[in-house]
PDB file of N, CA, C and O in Angstrom, chain B, residues numbered from 101:
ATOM      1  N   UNK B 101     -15.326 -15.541  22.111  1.00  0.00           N
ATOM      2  CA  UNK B 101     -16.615 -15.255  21.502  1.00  0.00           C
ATOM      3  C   UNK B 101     -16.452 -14.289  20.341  1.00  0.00           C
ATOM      4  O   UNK B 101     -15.920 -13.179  20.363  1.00  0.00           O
ATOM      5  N   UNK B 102     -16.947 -14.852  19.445  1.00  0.00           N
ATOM      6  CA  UNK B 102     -17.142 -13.297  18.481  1.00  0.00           C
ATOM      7  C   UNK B 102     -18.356 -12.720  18.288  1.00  0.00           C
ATOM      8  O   UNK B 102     -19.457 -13.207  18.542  1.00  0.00           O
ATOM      9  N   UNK B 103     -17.975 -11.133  17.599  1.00  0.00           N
ATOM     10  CA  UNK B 103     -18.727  -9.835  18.216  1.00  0.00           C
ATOM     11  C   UNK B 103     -19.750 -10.287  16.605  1.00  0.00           C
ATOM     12  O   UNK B 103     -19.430 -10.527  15.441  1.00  0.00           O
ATOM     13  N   UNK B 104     -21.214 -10.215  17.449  1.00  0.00           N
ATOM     14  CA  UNK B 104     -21.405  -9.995  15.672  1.00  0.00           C
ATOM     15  C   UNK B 104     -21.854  -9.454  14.766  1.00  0.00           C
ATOM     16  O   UNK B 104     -22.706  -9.762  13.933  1.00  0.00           O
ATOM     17  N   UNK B 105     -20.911  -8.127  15.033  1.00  0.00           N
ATOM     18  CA  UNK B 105     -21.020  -6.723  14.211  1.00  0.00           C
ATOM     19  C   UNK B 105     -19.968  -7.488  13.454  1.00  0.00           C
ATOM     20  O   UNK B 105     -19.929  -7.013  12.319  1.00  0.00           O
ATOM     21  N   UNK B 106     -19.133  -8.427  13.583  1.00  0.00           N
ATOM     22  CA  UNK B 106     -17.821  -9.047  12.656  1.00  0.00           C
ATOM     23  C   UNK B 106     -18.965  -9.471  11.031  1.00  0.00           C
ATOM     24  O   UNK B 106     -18.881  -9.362   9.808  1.00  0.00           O
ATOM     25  N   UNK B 107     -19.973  -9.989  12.088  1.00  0.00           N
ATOM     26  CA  UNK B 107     -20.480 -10.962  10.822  1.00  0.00           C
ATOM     27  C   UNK B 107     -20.632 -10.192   9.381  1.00  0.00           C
ATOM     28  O   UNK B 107     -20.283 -10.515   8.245  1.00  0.00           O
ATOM     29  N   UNK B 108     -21.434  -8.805  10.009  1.00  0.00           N
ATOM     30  CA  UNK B 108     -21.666  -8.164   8.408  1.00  0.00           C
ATOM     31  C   UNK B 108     -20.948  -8.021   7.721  1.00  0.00           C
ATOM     32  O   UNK B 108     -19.763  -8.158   8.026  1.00  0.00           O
ATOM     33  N   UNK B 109     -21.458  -7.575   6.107  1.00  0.00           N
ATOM     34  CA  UNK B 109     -20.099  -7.584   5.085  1.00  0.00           C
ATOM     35  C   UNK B 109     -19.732  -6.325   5.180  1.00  0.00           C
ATOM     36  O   UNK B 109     -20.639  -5.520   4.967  1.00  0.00           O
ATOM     37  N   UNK B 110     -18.601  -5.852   5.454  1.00  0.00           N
ATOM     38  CA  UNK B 110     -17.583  -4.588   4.961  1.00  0.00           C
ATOM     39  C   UNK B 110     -17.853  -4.059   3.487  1.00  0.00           C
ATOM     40  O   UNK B 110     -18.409  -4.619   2.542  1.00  0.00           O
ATOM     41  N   UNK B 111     -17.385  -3.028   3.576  1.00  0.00           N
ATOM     42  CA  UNK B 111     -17.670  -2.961   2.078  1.00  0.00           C
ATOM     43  C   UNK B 111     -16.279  -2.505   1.408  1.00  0.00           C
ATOM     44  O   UNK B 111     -15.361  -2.041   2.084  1.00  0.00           O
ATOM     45  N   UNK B 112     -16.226  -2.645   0.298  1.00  0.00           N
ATOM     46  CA  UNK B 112     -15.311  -2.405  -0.761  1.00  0.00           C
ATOM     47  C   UNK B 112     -14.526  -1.463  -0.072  1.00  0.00           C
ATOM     48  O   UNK B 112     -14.964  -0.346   0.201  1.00  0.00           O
ATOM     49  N   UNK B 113     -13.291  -1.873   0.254  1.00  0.00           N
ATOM     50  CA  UNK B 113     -12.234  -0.404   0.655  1.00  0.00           C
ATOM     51  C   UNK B 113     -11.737   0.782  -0.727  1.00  0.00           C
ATOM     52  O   UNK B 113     -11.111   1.808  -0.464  1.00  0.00           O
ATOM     53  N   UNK B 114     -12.124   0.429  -2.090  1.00  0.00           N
ATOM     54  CA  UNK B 114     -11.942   0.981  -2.612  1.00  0.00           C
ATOM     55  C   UNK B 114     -13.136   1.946  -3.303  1.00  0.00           C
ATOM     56  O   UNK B 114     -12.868   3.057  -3.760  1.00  0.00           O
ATOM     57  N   UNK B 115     -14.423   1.400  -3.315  1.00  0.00           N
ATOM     58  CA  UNK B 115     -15.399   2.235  -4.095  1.00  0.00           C
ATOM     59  C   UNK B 115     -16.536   2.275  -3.185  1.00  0.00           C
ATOM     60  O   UNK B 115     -17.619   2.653  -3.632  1.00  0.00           O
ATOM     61  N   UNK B 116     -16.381   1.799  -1.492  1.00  0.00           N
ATOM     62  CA  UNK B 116     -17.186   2.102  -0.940  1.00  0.00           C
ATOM     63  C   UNK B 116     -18.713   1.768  -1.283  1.00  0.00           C
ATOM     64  O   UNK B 116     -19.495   2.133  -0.405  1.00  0.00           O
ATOM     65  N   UNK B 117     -19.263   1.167  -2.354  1.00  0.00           N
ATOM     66  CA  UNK B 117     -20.603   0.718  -2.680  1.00  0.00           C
ATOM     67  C   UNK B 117     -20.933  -0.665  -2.259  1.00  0.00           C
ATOM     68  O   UNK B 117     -21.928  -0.953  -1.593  1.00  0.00           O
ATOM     69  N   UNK B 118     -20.075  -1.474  -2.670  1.00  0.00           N
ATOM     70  CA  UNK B 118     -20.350  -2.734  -2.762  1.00  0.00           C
ATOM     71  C   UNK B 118     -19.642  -3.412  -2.059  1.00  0.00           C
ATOM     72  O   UNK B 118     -18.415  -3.358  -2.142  1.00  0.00           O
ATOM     73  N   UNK B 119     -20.324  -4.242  -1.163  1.00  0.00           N
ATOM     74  CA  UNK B 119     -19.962  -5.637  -0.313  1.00  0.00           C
ATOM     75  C   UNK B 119     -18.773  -5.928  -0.480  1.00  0.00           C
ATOM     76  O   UNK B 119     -18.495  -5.517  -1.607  1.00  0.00           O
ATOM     77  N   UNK B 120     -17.792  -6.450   0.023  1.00  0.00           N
ATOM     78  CA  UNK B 120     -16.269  -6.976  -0.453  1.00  0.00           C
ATOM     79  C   UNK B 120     -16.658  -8.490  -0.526  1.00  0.00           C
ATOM     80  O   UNK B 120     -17.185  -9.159   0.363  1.00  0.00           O
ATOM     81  N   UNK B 121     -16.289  -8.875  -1.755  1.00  0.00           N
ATOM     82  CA  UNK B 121     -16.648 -10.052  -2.253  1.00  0.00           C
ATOM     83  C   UNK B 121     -15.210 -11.127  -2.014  1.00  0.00           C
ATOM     84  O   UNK B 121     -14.074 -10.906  -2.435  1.00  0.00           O
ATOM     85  N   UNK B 122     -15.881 -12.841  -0.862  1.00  0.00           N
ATOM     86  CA  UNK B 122     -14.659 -13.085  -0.516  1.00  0.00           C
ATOM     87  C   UNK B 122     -13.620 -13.285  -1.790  1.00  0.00           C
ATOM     88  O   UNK B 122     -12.446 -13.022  -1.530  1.00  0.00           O
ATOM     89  N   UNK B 123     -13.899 -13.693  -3.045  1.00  0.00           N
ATOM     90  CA  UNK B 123     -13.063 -14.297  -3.874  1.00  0.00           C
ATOM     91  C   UNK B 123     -12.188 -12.311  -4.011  1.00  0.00           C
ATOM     92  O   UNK B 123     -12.091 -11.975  -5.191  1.00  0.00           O
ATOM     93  N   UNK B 124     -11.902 -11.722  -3.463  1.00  0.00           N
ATOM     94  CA  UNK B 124     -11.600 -10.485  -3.783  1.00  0.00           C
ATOM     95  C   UNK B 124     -11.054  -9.616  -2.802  1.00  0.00           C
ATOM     96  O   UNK B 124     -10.299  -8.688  -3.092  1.00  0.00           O
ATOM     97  N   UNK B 125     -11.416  -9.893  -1.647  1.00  0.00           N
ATOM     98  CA  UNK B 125     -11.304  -9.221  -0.206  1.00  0.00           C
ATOM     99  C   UNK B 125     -10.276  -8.381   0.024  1.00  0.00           C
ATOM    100  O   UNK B 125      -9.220  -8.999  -0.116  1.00  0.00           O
ATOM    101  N   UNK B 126     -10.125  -7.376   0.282  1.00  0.00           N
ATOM    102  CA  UNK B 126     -11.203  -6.730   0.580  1.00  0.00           C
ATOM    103  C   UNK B 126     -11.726  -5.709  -0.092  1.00  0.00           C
ATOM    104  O   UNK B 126     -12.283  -4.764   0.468  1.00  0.00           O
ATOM    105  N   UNK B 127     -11.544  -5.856  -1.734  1.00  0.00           N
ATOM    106  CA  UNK B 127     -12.606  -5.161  -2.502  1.00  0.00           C
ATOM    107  C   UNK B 127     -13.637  -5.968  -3.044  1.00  0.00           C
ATOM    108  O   UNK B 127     -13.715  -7.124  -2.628  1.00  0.00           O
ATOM    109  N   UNK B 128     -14.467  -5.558  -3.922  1.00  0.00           N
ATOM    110  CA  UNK B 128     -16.283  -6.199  -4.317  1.00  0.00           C
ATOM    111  C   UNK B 128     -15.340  -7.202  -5.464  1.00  0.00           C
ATOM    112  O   UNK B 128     -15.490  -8.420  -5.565  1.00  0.00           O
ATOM    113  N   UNK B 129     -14.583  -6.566  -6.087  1.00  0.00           N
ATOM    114  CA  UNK B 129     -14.681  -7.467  -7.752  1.00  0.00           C
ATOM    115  C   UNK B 129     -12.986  -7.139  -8.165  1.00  0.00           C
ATOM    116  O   UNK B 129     -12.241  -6.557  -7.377  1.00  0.00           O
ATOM    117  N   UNK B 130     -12.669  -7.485  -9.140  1.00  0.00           N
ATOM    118  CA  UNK B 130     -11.306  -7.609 -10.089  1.00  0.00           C
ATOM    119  C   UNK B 130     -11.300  -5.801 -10.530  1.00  0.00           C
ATOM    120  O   UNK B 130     -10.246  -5.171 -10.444  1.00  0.00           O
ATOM    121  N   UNK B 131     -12.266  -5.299 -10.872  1.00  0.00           N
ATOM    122  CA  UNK B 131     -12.165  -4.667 -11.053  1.00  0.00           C
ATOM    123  C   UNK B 131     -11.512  -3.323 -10.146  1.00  0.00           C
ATOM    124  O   UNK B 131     -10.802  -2.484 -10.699  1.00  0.00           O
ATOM    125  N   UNK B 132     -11.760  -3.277  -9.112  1.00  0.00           N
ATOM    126  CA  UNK B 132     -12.014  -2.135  -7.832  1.00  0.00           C
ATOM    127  C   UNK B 132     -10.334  -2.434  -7.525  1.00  0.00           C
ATOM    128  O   UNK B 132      -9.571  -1.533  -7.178  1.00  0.00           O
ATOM    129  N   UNK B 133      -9.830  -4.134  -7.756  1.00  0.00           N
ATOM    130  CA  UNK B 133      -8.832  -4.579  -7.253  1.00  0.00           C
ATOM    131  C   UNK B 133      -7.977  -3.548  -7.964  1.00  0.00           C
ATOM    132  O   UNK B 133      -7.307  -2.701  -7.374  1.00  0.00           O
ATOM    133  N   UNK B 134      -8.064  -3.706  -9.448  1.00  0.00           N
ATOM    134  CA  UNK B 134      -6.878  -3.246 -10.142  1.00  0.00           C
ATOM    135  C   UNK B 134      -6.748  -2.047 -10.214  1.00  0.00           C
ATOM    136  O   UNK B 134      -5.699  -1.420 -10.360  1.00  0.00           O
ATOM    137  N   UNK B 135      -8.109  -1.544 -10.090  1.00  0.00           N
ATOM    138  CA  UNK B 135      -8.049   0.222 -10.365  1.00  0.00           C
ATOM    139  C   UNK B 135      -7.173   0.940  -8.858  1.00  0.00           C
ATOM    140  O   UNK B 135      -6.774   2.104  -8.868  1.00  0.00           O
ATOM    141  N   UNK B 136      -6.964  -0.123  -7.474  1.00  0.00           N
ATOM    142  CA  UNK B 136      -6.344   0.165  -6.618  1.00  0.00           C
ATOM    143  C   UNK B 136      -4.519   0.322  -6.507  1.00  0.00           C
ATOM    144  O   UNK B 136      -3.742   1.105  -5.961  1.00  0.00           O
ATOM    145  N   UNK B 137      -4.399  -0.991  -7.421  1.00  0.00           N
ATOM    146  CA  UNK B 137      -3.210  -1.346  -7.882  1.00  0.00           C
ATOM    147  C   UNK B 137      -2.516  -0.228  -8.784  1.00  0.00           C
ATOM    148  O   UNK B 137      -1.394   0.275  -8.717  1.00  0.00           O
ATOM    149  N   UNK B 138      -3.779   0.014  -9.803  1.00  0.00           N
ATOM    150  CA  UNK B 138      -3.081   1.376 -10.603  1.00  0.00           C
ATOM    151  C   UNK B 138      -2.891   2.518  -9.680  1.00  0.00           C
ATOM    152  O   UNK B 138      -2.040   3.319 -10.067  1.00  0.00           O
ATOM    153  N   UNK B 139      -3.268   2.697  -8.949  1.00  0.00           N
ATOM    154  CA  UNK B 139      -3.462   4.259  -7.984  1.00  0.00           C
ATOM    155  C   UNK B 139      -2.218   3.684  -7.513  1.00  0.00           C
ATOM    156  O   UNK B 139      -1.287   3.916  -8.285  1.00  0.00           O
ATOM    157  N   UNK B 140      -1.860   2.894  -6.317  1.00  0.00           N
ATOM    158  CA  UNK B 140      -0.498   2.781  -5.980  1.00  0.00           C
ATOM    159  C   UNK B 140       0.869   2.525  -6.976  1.00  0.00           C
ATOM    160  O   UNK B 140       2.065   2.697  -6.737  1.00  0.00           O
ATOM    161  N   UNK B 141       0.280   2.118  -7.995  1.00  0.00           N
ATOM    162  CA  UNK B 141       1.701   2.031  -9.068  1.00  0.00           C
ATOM    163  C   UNK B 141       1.667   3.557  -9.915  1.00  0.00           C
ATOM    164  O   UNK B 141       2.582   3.766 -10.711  1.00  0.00           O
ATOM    165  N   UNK B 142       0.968   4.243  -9.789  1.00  0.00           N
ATOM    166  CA  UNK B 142       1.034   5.446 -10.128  1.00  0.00           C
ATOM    167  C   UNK B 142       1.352   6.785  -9.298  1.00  0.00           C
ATOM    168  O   UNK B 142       1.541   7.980  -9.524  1.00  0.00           O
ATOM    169  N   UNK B 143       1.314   6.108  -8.464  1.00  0.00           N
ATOM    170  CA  UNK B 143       2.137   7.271  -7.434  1.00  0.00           C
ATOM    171  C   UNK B 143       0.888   7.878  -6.625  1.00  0.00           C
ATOM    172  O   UNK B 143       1.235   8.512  -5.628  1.00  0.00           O
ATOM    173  N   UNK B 144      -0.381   7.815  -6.836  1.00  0.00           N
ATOM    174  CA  UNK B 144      -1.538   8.796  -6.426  1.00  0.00           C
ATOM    175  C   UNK B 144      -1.994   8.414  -4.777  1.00  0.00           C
ATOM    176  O   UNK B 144      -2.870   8.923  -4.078  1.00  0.00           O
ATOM    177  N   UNK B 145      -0.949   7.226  -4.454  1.00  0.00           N
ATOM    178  CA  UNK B 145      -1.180   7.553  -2.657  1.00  0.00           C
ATOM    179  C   UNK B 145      -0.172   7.161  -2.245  1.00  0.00           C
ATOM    180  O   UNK B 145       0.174   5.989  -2.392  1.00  0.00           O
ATOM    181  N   UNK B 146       0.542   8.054  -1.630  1.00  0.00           N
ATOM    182  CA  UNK B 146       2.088   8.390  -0.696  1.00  0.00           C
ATOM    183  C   UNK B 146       2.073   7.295   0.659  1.00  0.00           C
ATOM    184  O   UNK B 146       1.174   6.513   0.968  1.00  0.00           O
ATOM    185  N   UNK B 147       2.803   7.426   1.036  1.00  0.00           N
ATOM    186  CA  UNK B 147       3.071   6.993   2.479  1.00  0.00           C
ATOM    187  C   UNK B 147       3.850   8.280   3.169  1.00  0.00           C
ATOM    188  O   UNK B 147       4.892   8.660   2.635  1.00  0.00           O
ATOM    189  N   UNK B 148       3.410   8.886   4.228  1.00  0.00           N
ATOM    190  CA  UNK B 148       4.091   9.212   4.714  1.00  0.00           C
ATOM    191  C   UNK B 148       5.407   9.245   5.233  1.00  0.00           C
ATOM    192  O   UNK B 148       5.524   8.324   6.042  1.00  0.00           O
ATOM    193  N   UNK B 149       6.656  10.036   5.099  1.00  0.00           N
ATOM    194  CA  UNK B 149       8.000  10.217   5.227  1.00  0.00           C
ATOM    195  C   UNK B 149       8.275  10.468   6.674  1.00  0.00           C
ATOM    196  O   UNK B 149       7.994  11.504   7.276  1.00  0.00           O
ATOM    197  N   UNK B 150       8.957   9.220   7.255  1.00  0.00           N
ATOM    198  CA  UNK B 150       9.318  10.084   8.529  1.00  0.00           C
ATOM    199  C   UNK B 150      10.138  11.267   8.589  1.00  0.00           C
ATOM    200  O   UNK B 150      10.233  12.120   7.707  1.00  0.00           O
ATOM    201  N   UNK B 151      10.723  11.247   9.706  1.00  0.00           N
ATOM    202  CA  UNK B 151      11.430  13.044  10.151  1.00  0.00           C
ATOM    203  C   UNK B 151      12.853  12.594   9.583  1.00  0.00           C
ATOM    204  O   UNK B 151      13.452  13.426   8.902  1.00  0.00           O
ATOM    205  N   UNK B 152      13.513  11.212   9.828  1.00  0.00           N
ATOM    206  CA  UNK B 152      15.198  11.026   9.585  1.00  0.00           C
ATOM    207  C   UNK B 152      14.923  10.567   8.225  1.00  0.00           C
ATOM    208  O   UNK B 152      13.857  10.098   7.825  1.00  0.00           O
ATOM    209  N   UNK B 153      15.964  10.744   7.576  1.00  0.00           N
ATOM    210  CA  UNK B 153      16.957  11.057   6.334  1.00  0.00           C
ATOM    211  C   UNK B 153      16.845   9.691   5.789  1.00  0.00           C
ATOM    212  O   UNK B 153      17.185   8.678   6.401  1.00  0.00           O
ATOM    213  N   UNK B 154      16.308   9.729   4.503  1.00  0.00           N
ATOM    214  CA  UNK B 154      16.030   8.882   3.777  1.00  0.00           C
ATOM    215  C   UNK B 154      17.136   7.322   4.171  1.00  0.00           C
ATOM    216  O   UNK B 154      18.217   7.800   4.515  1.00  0.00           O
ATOM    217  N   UNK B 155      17.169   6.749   4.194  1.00  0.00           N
ATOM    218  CA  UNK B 155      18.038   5.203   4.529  1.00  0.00           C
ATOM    219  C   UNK B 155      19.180   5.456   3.142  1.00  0.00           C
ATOM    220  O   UNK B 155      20.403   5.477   3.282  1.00  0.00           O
ATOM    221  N   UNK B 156      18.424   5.643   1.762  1.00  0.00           N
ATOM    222  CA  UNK B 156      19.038   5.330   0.815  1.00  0.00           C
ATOM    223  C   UNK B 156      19.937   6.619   0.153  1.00  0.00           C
ATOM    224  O   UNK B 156      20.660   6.590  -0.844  1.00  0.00           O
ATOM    225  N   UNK B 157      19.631   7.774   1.073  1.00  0.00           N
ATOM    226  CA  UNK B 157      20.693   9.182   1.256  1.00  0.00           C
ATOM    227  C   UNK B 157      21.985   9.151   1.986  1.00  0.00           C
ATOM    228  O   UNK B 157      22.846  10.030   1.948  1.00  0.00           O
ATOM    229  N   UNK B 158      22.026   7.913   2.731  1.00  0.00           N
ATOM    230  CA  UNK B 158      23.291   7.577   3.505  1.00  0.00           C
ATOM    231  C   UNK B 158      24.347   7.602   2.496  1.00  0.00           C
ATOM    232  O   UNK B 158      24.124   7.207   1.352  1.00  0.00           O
ATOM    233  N   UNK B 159      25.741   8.148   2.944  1.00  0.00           N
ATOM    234  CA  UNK B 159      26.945   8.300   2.137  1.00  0.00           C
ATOM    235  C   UNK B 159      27.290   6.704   2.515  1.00  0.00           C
ATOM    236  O   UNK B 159      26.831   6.207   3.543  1.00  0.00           O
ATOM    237  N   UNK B 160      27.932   6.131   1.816  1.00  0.00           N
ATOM    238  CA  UNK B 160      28.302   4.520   1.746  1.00  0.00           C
ATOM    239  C   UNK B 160      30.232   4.847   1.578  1.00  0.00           C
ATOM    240  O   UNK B 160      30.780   5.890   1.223  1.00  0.00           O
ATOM    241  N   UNK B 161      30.600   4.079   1.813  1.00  0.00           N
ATOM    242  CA  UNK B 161      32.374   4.242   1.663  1.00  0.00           C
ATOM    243  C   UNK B 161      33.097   3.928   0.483  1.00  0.00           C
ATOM    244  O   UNK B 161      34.306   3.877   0.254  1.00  0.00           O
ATOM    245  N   UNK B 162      31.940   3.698  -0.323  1.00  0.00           N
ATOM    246  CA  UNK B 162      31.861   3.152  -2.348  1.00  0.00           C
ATOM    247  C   UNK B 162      31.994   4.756  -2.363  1.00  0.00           C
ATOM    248  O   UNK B 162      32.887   5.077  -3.148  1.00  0.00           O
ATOM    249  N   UNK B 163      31.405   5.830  -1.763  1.00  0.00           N
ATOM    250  CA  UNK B 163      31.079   6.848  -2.317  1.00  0.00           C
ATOM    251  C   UNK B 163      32.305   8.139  -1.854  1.00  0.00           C
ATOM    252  O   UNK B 163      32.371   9.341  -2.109  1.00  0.00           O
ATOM    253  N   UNK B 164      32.893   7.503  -1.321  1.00  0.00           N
ATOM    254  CA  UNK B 164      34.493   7.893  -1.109  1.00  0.00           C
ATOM    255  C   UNK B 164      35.006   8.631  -2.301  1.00  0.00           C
ATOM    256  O   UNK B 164      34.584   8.335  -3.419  1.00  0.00           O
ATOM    257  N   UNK B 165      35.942   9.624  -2.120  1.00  0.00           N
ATOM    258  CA  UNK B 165      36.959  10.353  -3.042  1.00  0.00           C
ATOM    259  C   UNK B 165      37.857   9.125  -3.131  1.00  0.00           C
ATOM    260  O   UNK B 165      37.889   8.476  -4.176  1.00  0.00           O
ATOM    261  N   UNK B 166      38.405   8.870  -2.339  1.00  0.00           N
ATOM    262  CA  UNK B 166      39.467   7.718  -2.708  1.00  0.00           C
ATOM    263  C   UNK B 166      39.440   6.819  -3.783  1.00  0.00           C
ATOM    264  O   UNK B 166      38.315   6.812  -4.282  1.00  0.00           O
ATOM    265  N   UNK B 167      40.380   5.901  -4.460  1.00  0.00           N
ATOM    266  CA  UNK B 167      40.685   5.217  -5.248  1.00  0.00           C
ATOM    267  C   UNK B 167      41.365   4.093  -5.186  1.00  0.00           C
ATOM    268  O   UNK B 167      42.543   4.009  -4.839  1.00  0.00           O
ATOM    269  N   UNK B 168      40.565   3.076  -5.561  1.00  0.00           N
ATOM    270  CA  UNK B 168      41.317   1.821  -4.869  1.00  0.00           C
ATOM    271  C   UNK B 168      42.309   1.676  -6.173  1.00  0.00           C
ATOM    272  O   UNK B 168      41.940   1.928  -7.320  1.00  0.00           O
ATOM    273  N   UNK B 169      43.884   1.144  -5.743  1.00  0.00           N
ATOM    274  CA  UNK B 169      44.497   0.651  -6.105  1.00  0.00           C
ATOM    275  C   UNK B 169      45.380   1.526  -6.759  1.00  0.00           C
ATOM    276  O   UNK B 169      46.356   1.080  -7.364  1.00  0.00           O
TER     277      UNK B 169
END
């Protein structure tokens, strides 16, 4: 069965005013879309860092003193 508090429209996860429009989902318009896109390609919302050591801080065996050959 579905609940149907599902049915209503959500609204814009980005500007909070307006309905999320399906051709757009789940923001209202093109617009709300891109201005989201810029915020994440601009650095202005993080993800949280876990506690262990970056993956890409690992010493690799390329990164050796040694010298091949």
């Amino acid at each position: 069965m579905s609940n149907p508090s599902d049915s209503r429209p959500r609204p814009c996860v980005y500007c909070r005013k307006a309905p999320a429009a399906p051709a757009f989902r789940p923001f209202c318009s093109e617009g709300c879309r891109s201005r989201d896109l810029n915020a994440w390609l601009s650095d202005r919302y993080v993800l949280p860092a876990g506690s262990e050591a970056d993956e890409l801080s690992d010493i690799s065996a390329l990164d050796n003193d040694d010298e091949a050959g």
